[in-house]
MDAnalysis code that builds the backbone (N, CA, C; Angstrom):
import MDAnalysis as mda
import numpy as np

u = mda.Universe.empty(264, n_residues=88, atom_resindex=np.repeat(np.arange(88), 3), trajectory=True)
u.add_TopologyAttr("name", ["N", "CA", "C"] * 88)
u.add_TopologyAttr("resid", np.arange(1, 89))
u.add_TopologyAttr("resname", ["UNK", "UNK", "UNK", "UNK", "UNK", "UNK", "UNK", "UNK", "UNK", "UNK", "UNK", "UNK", "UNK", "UNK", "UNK", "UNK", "UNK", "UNK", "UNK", "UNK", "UNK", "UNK", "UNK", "UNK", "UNK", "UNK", "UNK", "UNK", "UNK", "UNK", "UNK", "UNK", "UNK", "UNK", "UNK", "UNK", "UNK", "UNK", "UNK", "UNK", "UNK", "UNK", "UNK", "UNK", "UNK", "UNK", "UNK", "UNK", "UNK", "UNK", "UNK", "UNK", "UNK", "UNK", "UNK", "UNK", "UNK", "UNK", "UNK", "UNK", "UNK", "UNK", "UNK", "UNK", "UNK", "UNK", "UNK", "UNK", "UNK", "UNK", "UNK", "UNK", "UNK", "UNK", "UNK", "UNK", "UNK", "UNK", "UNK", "UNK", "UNK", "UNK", "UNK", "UNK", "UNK", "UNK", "UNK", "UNK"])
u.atoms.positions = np.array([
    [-126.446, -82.322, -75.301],
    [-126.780, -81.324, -76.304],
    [-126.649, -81.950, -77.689],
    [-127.774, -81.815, -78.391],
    [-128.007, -82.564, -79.514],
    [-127.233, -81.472, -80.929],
    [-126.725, -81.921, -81.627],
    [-126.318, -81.056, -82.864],
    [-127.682, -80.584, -83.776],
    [-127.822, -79.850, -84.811],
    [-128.871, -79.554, -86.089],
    [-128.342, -80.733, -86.767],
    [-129.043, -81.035, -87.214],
    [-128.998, -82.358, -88.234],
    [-128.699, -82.351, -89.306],
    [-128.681, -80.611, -90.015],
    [-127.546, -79.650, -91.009],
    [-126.688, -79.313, -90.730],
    [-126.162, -79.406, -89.975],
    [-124.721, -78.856, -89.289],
    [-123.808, -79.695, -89.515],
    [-123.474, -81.211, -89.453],
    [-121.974, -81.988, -90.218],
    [-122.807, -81.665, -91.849],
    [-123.410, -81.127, -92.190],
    [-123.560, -80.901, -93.434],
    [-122.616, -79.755, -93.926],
    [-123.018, -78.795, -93.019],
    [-122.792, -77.349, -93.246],
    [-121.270, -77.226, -92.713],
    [-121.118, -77.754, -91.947],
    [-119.314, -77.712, -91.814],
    [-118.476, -78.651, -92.936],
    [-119.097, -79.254, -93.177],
    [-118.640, -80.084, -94.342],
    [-118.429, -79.557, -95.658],
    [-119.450, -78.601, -95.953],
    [-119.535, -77.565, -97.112],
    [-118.361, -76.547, -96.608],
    [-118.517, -76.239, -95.884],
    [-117.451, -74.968, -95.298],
    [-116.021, -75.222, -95.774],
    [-115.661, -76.663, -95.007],
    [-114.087, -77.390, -95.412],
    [-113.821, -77.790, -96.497],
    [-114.567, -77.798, -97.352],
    [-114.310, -78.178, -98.944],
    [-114.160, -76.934, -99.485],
    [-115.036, -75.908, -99.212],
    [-114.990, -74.427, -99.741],
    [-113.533, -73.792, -99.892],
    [-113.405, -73.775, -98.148],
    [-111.813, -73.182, -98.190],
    [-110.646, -73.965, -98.527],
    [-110.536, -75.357, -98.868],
    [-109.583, -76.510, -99.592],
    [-109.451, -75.929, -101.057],
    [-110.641, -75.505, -101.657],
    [-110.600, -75.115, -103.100],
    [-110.141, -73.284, -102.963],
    [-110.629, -72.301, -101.902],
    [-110.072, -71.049, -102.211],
    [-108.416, -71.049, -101.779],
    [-107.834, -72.437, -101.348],
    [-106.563, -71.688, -100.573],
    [-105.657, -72.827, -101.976],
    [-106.460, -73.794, -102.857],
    [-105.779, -74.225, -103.824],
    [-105.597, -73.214, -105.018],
    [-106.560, -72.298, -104.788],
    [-106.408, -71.287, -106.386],
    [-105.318, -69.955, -105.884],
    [-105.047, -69.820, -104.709],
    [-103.961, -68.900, -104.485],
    [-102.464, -68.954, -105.337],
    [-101.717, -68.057, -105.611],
    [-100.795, -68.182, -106.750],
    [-99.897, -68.411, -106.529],
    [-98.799, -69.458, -107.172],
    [-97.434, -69.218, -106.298],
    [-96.663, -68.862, -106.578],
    [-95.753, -67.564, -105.089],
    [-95.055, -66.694, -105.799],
    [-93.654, -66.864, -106.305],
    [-93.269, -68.397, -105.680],
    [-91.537, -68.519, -106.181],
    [-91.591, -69.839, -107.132],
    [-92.879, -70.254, -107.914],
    [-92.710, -71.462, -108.541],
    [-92.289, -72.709, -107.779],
    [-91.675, -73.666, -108.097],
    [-91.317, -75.030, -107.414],
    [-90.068, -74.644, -107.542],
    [-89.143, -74.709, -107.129],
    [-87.722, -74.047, -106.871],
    [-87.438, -75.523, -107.296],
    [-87.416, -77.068, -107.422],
    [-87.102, -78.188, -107.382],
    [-87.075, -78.200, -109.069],
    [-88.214, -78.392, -109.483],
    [-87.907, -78.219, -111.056],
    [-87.286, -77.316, -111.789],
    [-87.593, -75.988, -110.970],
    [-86.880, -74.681, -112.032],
    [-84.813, -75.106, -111.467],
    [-84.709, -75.578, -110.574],
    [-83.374, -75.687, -110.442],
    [-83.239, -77.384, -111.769],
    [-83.726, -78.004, -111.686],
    [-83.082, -78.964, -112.634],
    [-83.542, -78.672, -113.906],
    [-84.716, -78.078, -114.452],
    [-84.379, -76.972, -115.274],
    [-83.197, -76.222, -115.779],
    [-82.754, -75.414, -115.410],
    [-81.625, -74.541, -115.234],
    [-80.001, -75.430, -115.278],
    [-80.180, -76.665, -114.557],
    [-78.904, -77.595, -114.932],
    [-78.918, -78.194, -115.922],
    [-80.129, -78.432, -116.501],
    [-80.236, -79.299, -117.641],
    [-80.035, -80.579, -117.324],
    [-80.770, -81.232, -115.917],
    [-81.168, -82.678, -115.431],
    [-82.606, -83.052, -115.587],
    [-83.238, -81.927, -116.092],
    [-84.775, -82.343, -115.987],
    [-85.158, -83.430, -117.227],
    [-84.182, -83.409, -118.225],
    [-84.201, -84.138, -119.470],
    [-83.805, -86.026, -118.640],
    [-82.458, -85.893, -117.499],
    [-82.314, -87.438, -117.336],
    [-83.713, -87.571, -116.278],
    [-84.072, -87.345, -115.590],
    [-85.891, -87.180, -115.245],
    [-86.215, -87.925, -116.109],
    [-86.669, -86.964, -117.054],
    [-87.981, -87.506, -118.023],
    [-87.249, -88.578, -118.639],
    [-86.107, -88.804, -118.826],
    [-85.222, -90.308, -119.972],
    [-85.651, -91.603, -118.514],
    [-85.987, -91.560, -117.400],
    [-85.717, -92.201, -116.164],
    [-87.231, -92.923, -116.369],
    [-88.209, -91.785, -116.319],
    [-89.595, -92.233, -115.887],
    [-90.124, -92.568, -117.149],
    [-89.659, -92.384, -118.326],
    [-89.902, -92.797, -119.763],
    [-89.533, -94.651, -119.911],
    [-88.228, -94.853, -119.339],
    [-87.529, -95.825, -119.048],
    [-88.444, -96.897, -118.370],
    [-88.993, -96.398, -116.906],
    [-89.781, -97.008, -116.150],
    [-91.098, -97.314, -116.278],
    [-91.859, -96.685, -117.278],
    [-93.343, -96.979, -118.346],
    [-92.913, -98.316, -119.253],
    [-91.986, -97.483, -119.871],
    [-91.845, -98.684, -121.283],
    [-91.395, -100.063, -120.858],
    [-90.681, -100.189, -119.042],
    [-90.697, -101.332, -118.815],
    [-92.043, -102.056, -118.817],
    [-92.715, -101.408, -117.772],
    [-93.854, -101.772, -117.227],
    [-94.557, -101.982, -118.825],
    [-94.509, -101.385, -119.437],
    [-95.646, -101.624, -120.751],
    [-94.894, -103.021, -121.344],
    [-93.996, -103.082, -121.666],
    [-93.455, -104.541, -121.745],
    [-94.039, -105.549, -121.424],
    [-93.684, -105.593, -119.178],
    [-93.968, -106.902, -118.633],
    [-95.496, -107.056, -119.137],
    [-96.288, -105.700, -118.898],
    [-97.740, -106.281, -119.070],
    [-98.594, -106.855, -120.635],
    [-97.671, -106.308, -121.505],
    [-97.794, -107.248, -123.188],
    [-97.330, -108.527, -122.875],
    [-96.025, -108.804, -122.315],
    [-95.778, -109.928, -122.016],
    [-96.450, -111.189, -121.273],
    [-97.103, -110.427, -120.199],
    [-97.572, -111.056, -119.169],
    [-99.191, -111.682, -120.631],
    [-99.764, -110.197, -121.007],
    [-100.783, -110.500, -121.540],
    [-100.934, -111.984, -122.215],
    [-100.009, -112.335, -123.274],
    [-99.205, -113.003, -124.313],
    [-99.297, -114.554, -123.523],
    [-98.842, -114.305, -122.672],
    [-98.416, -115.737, -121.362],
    [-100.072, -116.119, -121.185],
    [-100.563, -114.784, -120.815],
    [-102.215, -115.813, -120.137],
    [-103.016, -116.061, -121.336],
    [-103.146, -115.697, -122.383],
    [-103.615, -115.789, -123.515],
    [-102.982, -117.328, -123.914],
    [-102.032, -117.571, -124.107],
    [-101.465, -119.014, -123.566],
    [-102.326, -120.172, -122.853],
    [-102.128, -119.814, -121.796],
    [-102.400, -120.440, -120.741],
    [-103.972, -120.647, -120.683],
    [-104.913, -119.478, -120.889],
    [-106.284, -119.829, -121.852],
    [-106.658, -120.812, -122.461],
    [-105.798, -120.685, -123.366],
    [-105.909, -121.626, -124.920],
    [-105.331, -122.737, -124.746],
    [-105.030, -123.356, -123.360],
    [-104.919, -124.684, -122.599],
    [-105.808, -124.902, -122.333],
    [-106.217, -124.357, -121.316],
    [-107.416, -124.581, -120.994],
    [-108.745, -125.188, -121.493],
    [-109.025, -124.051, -122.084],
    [-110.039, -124.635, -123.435],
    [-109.751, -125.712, -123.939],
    [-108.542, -125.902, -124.368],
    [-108.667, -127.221, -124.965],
    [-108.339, -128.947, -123.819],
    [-108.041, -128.342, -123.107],
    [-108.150, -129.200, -122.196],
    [-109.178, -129.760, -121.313],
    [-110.373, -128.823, -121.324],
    [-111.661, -128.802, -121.346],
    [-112.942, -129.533, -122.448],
    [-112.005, -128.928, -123.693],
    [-112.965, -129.106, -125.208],
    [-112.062, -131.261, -124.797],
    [-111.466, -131.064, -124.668],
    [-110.723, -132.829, -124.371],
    [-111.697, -133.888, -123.475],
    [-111.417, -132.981, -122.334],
    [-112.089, -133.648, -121.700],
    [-113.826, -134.262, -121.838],
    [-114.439, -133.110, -122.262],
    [-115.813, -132.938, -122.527],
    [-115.799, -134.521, -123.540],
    [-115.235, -133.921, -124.810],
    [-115.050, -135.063, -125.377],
    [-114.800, -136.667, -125.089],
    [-114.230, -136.619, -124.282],
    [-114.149, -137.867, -123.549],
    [-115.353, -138.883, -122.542],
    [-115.960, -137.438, -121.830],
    [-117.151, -137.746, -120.915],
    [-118.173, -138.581, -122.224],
    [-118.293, -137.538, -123.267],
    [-119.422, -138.202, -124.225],
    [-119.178, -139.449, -124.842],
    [-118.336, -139.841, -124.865],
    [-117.516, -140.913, -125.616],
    [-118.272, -142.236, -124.488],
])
């Protein structure tokens, strides 16, 4: 038995449909996880934590940048050297 040749179409439309009506449903007790560290006043070392863990990362990768920009500008000239040499 052969399928319609619209049909993994049409079920396909179907499962995306109800993914988006059962995401707009409301929720009725909030995230109980944030509103409790909320309420302790930990949600602040949170955000001091993952603030912490960006500004590393933004670091290594200026750093890193800095290094190959370096390591480039060897290159090139170790190239612009050589070249020079072949013509010679």
């Amino acid at each position: 038995m052969r399928l319609p040749s619209r049909l993994p179409y049409l079920l396909a439309t179907l499962l995306l449909l109800s993914q988006t009506l059962m995401a707009q449903q409301p929720v009725s007790d909030g995230i109980e996880m944030a509103d409790r560290l909320r309420a302790d006043g930990k949600i602040w070392v949170v955000v001091a934590v993952i603030a912490a863990v960006f500004t590393g990362i933004i670091v290594y990768l200026i750093r890193l940048d800095v290094q190959i920009g370096k390591l480039e500008k060897e290159v090139k000239q170790q190239k612009s050297s050589e070249q020079g040499v072949k013509l010679s």
